[in-house]
N, C-alpha and C positions, 0 to 999 in steps of 0.2 A: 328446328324440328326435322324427324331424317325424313326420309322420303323412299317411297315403293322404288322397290328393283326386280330382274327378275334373277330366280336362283340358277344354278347350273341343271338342278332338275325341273325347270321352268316354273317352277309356284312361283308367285309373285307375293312378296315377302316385306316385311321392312324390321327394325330392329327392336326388339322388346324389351329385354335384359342381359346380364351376362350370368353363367351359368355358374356355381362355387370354383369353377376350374379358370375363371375367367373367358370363358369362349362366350362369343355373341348366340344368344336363344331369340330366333327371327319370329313373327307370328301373320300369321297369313291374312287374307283379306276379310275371312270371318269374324277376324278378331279373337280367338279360341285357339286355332289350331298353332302348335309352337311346330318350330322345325331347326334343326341344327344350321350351320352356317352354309350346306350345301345344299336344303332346302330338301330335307327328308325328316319324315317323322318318327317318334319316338318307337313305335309299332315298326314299322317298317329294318330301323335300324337293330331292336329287338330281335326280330326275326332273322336276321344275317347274320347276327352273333352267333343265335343256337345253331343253326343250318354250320356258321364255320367250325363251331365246337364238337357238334356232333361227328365233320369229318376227321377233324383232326383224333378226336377218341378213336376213330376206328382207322388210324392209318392213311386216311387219303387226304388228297389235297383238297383243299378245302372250292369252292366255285366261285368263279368272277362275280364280284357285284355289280349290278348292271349301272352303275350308279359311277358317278366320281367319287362318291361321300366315303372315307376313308376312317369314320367317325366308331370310336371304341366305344363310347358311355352317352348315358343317353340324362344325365344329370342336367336339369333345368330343360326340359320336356315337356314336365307333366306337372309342373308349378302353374298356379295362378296368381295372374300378375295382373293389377290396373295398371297397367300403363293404356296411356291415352296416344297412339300413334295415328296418323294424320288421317283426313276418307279416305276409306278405298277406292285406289282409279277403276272406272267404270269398265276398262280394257285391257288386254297384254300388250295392244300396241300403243295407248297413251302411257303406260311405260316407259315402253322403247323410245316415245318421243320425251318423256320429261329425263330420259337419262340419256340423251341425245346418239342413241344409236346411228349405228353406218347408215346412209339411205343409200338407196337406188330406183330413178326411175323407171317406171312399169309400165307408162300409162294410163297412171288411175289420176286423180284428183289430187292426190295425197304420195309423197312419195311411198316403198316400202323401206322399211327398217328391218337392219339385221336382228337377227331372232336369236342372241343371246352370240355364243360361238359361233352358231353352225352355218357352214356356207348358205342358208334360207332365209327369204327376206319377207314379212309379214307386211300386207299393204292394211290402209284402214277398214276396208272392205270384210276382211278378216281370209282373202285368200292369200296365199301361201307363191312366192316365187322363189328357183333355183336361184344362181348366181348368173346362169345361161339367161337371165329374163325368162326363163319359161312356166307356166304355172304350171304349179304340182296338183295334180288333182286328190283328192281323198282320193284313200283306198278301203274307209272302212266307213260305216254309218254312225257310229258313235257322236254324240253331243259334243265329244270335239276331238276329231278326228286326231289318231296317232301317228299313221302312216301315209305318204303322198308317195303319187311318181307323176312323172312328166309322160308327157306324150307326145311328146316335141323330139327334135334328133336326137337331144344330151343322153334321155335315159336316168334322169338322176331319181333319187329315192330318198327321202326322209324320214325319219324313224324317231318321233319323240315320245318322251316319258308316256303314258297312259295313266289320263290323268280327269279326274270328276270335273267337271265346270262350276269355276268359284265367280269367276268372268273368263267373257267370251274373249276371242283374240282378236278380233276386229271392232270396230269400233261400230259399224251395224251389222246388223246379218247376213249372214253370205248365203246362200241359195244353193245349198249342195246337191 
């Protein structure tokens, strides 16, 4: 059976089916929502098409996706599929721990786990530290926060996807 991961646009994901082009079509933790292998949806990737088509008709260069998802077609999207893939983990950092991410202790309880690429390590708590150990604090009130910065000498600042809460990132409630 496969097992939850997280994407490079941090949904946490696992594998559904493969699409007629043969590419992996992931499906999130609602069970519903499908998303290409770089954990974008069909709407979204939609949307970057005409935005690049439309530049291109008119002579300009078209704009950065803010995305890594490099993804043309949006075939096996908007299929529905039983597939049976395993619970949903309760957290983005049970995750991180069943796909045995980098740790580093913070001291908490639990160590933190790197948070996909980025130099940020997610403790179970569900706060956020740099690579300096310093917590990043939110900088936004959102249900889960997008943006961090430290307060500490680094200065560091993190900037993730802006994203609905399917699960929380921590494994209790963190106390913003």
């Amino acid at each position: 059976m496969t097992k939850w991961h997280l994407t490079q646009s941090l949904r946490v994901a696992t594998f559904s089916h493969l699409n007629k082009l043969g590419d992996d079509v992931l499906v999130e933790t609602d069970l519903k929502t499908k998303l290409c292998r770089h954990g974008e949806t069909s709407s979204t990737i939609r949307n970057w098409l005409q935005v690049e088509a439309n530049a291109h008709a008119e002579g300009r260069e078209p704009p950065s996706r803010p995305s890594a998802c490099d993804c043309s077609s949006t075939h096996g999207l908007q299929n529905h599929t039983s597939t049976r893939p395993p619970t949903p983990p309760a957290s983005v950092y049970d995750v991180l721990a069943a796909n045995e991410a980098k740790q580093m202790e913070v001291g908490e309880d639990a160590p933190a786990l790197q948070l996909g690429e980025r130099d940020a390590y997610l403790a179970s708590s569900g706060a956020v530290f740099c690579v300096h150990k310093e917590w990043l604090m939110p900088m936004t009130k959102a249900a889960r926060p997008y943006i961090f910065k430290s307060r500490g000498k680094c200065e560091c600042v993190l900037t993730l996807p802006r994203r609905a809460p399917k699960v929380g990132l921590g494994r209790v409630l963190f106390g913003y």
